[in-house]
N, CA and C atoms as an extended XYZ file, in Angstrom:
225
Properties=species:S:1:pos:R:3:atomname:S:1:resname:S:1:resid:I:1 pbc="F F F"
N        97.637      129.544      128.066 N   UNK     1
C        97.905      130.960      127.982 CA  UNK     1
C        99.070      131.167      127.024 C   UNK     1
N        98.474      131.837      126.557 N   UNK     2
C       100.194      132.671      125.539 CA  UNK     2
C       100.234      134.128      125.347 C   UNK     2
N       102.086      133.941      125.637 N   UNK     3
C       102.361      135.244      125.446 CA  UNK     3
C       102.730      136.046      124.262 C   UNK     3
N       102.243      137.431      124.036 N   UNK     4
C       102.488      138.059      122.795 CA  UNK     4
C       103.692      138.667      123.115 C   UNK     4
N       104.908      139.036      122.272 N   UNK     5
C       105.831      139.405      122.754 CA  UNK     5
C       105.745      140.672      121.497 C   UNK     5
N       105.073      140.841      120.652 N   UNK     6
C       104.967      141.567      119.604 CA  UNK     6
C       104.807      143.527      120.255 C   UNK     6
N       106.070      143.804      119.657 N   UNK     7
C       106.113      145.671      120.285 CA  UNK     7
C       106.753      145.774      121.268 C   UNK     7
N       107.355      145.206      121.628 N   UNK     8
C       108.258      145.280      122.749 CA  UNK     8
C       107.524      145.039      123.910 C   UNK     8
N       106.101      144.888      124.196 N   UNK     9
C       105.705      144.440      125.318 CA  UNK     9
C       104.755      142.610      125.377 C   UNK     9
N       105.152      142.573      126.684 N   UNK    10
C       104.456      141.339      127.201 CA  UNK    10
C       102.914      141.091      127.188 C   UNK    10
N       102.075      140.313      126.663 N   UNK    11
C       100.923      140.773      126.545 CA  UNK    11
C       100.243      139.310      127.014 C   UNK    11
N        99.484      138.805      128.059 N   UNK    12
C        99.141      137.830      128.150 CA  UNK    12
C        98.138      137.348      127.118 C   UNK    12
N        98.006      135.955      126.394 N   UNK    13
C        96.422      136.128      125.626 CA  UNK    13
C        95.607      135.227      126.142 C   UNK    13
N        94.702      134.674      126.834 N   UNK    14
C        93.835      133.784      126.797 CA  UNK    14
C        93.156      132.889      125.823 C   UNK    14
N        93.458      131.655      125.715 N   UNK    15
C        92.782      131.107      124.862 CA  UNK    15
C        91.057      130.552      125.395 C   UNK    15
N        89.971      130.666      124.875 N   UNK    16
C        88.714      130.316      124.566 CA  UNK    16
C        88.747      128.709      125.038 C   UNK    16
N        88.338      128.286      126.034 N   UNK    17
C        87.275      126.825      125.904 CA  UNK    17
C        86.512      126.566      125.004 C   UNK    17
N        86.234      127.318      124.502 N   UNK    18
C        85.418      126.588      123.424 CA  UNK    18
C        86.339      126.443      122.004 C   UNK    18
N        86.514      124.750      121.321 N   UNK    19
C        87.057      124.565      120.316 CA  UNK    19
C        86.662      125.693      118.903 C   UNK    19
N        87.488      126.047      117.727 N   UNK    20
C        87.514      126.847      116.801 CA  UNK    20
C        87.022      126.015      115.728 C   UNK    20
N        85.557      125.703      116.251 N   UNK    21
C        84.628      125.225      115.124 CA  UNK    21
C        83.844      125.312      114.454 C   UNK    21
N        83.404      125.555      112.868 N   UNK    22
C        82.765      126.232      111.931 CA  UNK    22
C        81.271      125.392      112.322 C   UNK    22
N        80.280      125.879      112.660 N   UNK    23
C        79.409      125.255      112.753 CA  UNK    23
C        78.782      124.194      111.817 C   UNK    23
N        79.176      124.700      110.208 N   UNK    24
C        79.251      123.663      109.105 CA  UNK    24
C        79.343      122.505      108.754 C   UNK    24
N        80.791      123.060      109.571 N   UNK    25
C        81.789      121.595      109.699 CA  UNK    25
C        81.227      120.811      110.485 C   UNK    25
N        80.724      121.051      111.680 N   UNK    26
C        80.192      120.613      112.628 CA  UNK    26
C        78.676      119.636      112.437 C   UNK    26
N        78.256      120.399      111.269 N   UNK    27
C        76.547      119.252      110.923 CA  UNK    27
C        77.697      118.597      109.860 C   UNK    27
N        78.323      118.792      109.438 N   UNK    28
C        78.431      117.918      108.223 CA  UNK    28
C        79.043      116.826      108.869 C   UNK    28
N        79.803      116.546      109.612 N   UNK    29
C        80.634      115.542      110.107 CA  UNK    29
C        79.809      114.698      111.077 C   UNK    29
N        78.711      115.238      111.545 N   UNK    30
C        77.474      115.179      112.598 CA  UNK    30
C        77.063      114.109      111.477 C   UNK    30
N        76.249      114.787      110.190 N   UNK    31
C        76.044      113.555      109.165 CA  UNK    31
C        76.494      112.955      108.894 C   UNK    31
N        77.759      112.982      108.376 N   UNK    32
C        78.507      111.637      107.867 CA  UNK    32
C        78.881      110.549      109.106 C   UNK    32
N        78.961      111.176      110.131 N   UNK    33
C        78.928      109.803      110.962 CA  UNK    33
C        77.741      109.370      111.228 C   UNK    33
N        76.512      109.769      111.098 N   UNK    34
C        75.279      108.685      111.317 CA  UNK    34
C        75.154      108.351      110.358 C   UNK    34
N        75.387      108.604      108.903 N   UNK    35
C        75.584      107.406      107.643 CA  UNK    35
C        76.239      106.584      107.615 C   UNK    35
N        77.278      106.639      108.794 N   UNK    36
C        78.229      105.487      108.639 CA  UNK    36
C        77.691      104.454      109.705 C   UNK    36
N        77.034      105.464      110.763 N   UNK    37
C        76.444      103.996      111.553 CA  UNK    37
C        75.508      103.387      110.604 C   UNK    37
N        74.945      104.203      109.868 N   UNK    38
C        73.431      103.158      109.466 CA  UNK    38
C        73.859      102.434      108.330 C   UNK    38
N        75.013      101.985      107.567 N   UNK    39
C        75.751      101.498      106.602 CA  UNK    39
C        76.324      100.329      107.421 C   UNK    39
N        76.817      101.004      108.434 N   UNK    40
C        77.587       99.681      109.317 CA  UNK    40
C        76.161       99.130      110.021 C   UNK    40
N        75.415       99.621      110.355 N   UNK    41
C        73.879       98.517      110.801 CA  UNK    41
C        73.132       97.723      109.897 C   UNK    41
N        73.235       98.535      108.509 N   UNK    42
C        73.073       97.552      107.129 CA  UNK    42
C        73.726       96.784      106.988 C   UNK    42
N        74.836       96.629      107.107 N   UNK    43
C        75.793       95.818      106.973 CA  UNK    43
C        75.581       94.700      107.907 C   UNK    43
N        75.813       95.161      109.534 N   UNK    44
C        75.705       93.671      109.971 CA  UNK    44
C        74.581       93.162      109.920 C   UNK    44
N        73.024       93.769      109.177 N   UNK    45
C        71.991       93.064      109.575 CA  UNK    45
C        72.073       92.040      108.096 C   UNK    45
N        73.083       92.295      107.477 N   UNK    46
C        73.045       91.251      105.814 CA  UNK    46
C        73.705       90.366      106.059 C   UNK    46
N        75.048       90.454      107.255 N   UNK    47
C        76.120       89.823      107.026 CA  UNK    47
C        76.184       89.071      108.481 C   UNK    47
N        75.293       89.403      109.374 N   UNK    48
C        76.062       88.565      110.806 CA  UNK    48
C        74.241       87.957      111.416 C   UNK    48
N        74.187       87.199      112.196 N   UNK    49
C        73.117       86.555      112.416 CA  UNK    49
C        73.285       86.493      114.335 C   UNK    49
N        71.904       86.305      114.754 N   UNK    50
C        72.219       85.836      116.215 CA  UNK    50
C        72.760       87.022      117.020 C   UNK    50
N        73.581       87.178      117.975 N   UNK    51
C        74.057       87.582      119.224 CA  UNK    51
C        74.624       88.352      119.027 C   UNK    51
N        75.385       87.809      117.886 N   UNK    52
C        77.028       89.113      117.214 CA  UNK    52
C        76.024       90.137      116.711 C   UNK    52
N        75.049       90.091      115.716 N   UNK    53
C        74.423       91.245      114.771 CA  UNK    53
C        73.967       92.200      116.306 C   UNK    53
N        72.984       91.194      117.100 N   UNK    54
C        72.421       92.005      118.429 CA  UNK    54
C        73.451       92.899      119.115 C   UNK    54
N        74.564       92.501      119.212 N   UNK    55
C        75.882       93.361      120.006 CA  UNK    55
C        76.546       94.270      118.968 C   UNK    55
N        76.442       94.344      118.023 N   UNK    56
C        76.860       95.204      117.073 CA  UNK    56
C        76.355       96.328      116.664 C   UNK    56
N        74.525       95.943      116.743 N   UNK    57
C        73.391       96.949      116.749 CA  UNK    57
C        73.898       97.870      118.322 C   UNK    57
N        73.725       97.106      119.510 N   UNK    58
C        74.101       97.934      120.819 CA  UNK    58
C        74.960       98.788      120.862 C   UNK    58
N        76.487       98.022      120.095 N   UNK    59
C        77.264       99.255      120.224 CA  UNK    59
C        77.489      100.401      119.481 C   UNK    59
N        76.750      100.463      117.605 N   UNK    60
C        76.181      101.525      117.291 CA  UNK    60
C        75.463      102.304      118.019 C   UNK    60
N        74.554      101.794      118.110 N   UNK    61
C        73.413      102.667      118.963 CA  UNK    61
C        73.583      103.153      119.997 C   UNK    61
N        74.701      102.736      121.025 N   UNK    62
C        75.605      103.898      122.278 CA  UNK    62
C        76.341      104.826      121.029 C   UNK    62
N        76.985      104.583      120.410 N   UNK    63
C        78.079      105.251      119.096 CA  UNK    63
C        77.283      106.499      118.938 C   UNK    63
N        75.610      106.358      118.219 N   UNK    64
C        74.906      106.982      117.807 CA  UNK    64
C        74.119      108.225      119.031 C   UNK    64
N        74.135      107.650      120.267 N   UNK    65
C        73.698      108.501      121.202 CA  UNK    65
C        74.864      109.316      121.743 C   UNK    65
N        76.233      108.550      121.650 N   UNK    66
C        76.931      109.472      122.164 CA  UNK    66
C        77.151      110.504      121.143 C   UNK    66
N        77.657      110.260      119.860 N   UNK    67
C        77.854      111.287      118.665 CA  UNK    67
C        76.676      112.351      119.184 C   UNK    67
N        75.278      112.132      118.921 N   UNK    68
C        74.556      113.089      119.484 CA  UNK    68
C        74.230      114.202      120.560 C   UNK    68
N        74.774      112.978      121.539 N   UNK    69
C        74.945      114.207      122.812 CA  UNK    69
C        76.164      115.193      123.298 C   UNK    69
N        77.582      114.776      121.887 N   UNK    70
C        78.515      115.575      121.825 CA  UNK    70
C        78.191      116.131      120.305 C   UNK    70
N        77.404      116.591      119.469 N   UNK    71
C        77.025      117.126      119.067 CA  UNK    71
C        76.027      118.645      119.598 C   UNK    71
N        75.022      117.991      120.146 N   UNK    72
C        74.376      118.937      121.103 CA  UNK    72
C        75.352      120.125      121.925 C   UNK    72
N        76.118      119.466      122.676 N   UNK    73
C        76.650      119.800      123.712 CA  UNK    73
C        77.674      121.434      122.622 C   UNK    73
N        77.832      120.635      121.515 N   UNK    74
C        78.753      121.438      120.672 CA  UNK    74
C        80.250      121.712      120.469 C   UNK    74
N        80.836      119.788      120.824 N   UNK    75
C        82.024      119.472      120.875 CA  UNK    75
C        82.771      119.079      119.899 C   UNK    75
């Protein structure tokens, strides 16, 4: 909460739950982080072999579902 003190009176203001986000901003950053997973999944599928590449794919791919479902959500 904040107060306006502007005019000589007290004015309570409420701030909004919901973050002050341009919806724009919001796909664009939405994209650039699933280019970065699929760059970093290119990556380890050139560069790592076995168990590590398999655990690396997993934890993109939670990365990639969560980005999505705080996307959706509109966070």
């Amino acid at each position: 909460m904040n107060i306006d003190v502007s005019r000589g009176s007290l004015l309570c203001v409420e701030q909004s739950a919901a973050p002050c986000q341009n919806e724009l901003t919001m796909t664009t950053r939405f994209l650039w982080a699933l280019g970065v997973y699929a760059v970093l999944a290119l990556l380890a599928a050139f560069t790592l072999d076995g168990n590590l590449r398999l655990a690396v794919w997993i934890l993109l791919a939670g990365l990639t579902v969560k980005t999505c479902i705080a996307y959706k959500a509109g966070w």
